[in-house]
C-alpha positions as CSV (number, residue, x, y, z in Angstrom):
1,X,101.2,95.4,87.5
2,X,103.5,93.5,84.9
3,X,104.4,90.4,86.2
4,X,106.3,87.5,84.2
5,X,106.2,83.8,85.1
6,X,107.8,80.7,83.9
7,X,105.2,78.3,82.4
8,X,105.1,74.7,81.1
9,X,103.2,73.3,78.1
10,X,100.5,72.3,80.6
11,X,100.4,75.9,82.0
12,X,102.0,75.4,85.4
13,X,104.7,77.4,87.0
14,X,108.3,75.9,85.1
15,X,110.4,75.2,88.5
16,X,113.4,76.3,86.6
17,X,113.6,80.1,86.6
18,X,116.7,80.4,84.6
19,X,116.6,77.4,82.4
20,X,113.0,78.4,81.5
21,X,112.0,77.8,78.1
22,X,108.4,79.9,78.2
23,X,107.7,83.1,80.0
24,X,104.2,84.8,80.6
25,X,104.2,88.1,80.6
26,X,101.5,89.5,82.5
27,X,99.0,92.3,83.4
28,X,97.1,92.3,86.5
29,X,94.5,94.6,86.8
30,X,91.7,94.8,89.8
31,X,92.7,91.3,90.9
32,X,92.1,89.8,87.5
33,X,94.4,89.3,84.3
34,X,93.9,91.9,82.1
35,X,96.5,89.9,79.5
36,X,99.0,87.3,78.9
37,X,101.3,86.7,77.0
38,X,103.4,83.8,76.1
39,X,107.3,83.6,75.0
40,X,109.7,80.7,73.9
41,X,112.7,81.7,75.1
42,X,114.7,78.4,75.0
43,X,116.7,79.7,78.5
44,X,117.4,75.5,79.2
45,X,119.5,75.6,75.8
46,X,120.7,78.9,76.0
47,X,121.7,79.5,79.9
48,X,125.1,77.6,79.6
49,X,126.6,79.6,76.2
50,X,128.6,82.3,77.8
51,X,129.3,83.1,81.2
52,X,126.7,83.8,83.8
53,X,126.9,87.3,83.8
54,X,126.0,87.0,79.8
55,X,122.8,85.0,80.8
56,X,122.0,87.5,83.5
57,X,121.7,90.1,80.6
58,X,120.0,87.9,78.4
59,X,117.1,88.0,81.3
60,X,117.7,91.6,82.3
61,X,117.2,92.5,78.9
62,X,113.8,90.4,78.4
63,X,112.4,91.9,81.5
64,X,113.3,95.8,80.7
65,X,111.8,95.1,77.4
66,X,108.8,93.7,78.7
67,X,108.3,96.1,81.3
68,X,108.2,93.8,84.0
69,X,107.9,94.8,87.5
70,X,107.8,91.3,89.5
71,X,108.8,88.1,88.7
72,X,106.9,85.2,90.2
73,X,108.9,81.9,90.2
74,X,109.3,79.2,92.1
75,X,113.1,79.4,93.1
76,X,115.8,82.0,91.6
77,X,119.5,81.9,92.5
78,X,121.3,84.3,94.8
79,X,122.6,86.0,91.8
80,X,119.2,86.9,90.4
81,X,118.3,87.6,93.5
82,X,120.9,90.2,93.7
83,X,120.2,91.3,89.8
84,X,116.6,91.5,90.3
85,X,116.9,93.9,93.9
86,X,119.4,96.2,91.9
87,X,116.3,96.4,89.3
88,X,113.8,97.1,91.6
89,X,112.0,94.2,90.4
90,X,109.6,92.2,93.2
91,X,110.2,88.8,93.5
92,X,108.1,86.5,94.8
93,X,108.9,83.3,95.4
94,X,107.6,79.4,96.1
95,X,105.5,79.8,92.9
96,X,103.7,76.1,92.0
97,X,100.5,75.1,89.9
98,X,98.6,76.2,87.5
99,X,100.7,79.4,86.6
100,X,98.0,81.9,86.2
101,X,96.6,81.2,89.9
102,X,100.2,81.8,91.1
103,X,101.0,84.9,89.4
104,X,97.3,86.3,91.6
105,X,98.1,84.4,94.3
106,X,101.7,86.4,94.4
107,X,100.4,89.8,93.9
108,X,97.4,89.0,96.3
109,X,94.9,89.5,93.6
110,X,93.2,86.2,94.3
111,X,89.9,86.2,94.7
């Protein structure tokens, strides 16, 4: 499973989905991370230029090209909600703490 996760410097879940700076992209494998995989995406900065729909690409178009299959935040809005259900992406929600516990914790992976 491909999972990606918004992360702070100090490796815990970023609160802010869509004004995430850093992503993880990650494989889970046998309840372990198999890799991961960091980004700088600078979404705080770049969320407001355009309209929402141009951001909602912007993060469509990071996930297809990751090959994501669930995203693991803490909140999301309705709209990525919505964008997220049409791309059959899982999401999982009320992420918090150290990210990479999360992300296992989500999938129930954790051991």
């Amino acid at each position: 499973m491909i999972a990606c996760v918004p992360v702070l410097a100090d490796g815990t879940v970023d609160p802010r989905w869509g004004r995430a700076d850093r992503l993880a992209v990650v494989e889970v494998e046998d309840g372990a991370i198999r890799s991961w995989e960091e980004f700088q995406e600078d979404w705080s900065t770049r969320h407001d230029e355009g309209s929402s729909a141009r951001h909602h690409a912007r993060v469509a178009r990071f996930l297809l090209d990751h090959h994501v299959q669930a995203v693991v935040a803490h909140h999301v809005g309705e709209g990525m909600v919505r964008q997220l259900g049409v791309m059959k992406i899982a999401l999982h929600l009320e992420a918090e703490g150290d990210a990479r516990t999360a992300v296992l914790h989500a999938l129930g992976e954790a051991r």
